[in-house]
N, C-alpha and C positions, 0 to 999 in steps of 0.2 A: 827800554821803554817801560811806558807803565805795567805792562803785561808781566813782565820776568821780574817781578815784586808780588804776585800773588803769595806765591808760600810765607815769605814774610808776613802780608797783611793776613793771611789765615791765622799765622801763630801771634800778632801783635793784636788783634783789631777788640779782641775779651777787652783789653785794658786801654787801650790808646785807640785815640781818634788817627786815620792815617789818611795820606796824602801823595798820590804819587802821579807823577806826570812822566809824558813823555817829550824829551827832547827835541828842539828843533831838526825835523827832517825827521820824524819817527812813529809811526803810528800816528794817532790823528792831527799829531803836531806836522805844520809843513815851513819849511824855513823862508824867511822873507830874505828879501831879496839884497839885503846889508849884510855886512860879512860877518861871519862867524866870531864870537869872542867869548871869552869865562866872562869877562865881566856884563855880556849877554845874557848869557845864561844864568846867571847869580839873577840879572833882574828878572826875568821869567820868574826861577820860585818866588823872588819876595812878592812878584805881582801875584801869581796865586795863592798866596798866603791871603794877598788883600783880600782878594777875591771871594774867598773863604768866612772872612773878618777873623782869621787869625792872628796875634798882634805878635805871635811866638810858639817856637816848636823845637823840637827834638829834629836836628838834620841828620840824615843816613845817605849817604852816597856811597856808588859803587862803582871804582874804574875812573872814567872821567865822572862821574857823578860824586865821586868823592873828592878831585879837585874844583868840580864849582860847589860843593860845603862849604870848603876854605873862604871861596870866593864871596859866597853868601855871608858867614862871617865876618868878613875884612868889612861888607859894606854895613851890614847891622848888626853889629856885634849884639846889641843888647835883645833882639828877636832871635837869637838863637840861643836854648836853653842846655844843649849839648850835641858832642859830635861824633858819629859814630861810620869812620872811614875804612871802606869794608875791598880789599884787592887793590890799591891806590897808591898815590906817591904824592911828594909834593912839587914834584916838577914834571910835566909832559915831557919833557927830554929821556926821561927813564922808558916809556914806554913808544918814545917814536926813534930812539935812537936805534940804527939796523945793526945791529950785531950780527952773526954769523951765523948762529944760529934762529935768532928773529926773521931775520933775509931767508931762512930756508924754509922757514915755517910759514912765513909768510907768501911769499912764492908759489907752494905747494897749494894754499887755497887761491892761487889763482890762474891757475895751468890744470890740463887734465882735462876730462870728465867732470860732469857732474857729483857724480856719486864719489870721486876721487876728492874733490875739492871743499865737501858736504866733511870727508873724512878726515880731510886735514886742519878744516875747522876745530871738529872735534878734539882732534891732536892739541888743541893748541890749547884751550877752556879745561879740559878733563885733566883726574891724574891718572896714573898709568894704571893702576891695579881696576880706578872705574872704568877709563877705558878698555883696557881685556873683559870685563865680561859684560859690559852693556850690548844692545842689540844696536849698535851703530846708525844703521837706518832707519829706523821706527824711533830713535831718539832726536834723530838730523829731523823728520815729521814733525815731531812734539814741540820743536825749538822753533823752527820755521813758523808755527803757531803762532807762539808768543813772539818772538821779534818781529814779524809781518813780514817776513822776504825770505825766500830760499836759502840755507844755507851756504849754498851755491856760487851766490850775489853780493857784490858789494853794497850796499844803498846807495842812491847817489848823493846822499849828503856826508858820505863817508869821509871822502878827500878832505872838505870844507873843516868837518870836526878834526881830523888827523892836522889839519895845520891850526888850527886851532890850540888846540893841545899841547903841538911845541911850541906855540912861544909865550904858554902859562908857566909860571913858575910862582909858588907860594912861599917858598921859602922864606923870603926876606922878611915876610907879616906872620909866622907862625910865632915867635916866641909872643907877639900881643895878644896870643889865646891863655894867654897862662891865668887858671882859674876856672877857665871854660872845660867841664867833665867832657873825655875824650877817649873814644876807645876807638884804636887802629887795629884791624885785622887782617893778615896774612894768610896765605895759602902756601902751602910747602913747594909744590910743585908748581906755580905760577911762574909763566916765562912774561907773560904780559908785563905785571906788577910783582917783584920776587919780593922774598921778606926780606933782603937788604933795604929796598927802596919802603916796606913799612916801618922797621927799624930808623931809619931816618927822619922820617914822617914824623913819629910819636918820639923821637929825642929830642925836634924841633920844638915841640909845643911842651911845657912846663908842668909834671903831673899826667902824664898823657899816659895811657896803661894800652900795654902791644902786645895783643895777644897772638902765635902762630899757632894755625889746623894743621895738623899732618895729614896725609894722604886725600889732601883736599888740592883744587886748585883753581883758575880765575873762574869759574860757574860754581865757586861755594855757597851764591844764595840758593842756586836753582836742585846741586846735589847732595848738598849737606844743612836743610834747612832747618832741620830741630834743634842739630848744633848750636849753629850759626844763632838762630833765634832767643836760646837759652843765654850765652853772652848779650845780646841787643836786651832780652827782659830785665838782666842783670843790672847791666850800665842804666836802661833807663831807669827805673827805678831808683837805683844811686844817685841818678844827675835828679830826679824828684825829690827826695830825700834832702840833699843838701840846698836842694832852693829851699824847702818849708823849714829848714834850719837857720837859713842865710851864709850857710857857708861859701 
């Protein structure tokens, strides 16, 4: 949701206006009663764009939020000024598919204890080294914060997005970005979204620049946000730059 965007808008908000919502079923956002779809969600941001009277932006997604960037693209190409797809893929299949080890990881946050299932989350977002010496607990508090729900808990709009998810696939409309400034970012240790599925992603689109974090993993906005942010100043500024150019 909007919340786990802080640290970004701390480190962007000097230079750029920012804009961050929360997802259907997510913090103040509550999902109606029609099913879930990317091309749902693509219409959300562009209506708060309207909203705004923004007529175009810099999109940043992260996760699924990086798959309905694409989505927001495919529908207005020309109100997106550049793409910056952070933990993602270009098909929900990479991340609902149960592997073996997905199936175990997954599993473990939902069996157990509380505090056991709190930890398996964690397992899953973290890399290994942040995981050994974070305070597990008092981090499972901090996060609970910003997501609005126990670590614990599934939301219950979880299922609806999780099918959702699979049966997006961007693939087929990415080469029509080609032009469009695009920076893909991976995390090393990401099981959710691995840097095969951002290597993909950014092969897909024409020009598209793939950057991987080492010792980062799918919570690299929330653990690694200087990083993380110092690429986003970089790209946007490039993708500024070549609009006042016309490139």
């Amino acid at each position: 949701g909007a919340e786990g965007w802080r640290p970004q808008v701390r480190g962007l908000a000097s230079r750029f206006h920012c804009l961050c919502l929360d997802n259907r079923g997510f913090g103040a956002s509550q999902p109606l009663g029609e099913a879930l779809t990317l091309e749902l969600m693509a219409q959300d941001v562009l209506a708060l764009m309207d909203a705004q009277g923004w007529a175009s932006a810099h999109v940043v997604g992260h996760s699924l939020g990086g798959l309905v960037a694409l989505y927001v693209a495919r529908r207005a190409r020309e109100r997106v000024r550049s793409l910056a797809l952070l933990c993602t893929f270009a098909s929900g299949a990479v991340p609902t598919r149960l592997t073996p080890r997905m199936l175990a990881m997954g599993l473990r946050t939902r069996l157990g204890t509380r505090r056991m299932r709190r930890h398996a989350f964690l397992r899953m977002v973290l890399a290994p080294d942040d995981l050994a010496q974070v305070d597990k607990d008092a981090l499972a508090e901090q996060l609970a914060e910003l997501f609005g729900h126990d670590l614990a808990d599934q939301p219950p709009v979880a299922m609806r997005q999780f099918q959702a998810m699979r049966r997006a696939d961007a693939t087929p409309f990415l080469a029509g970005f080609a032009g469009l400034p695009t920076l893909v970012v991976s995390a090393t240790h990401d099981p959710i979204a691995p840097p095969a599925a951002g290597q993909a992603l950014a092969a897909g689109i024409p020009g598209a620049r793939f950057v991987e974090v080492p010792n980062a993993s799918h919570s690299i906005t929330l653990r690694l946000p200087e990083q993380l942010n110092a690429l986003l100043r970089e790209h946007l500024d490039g993708a500024e730059a070549r609009g006042r150019h016309g490139v």
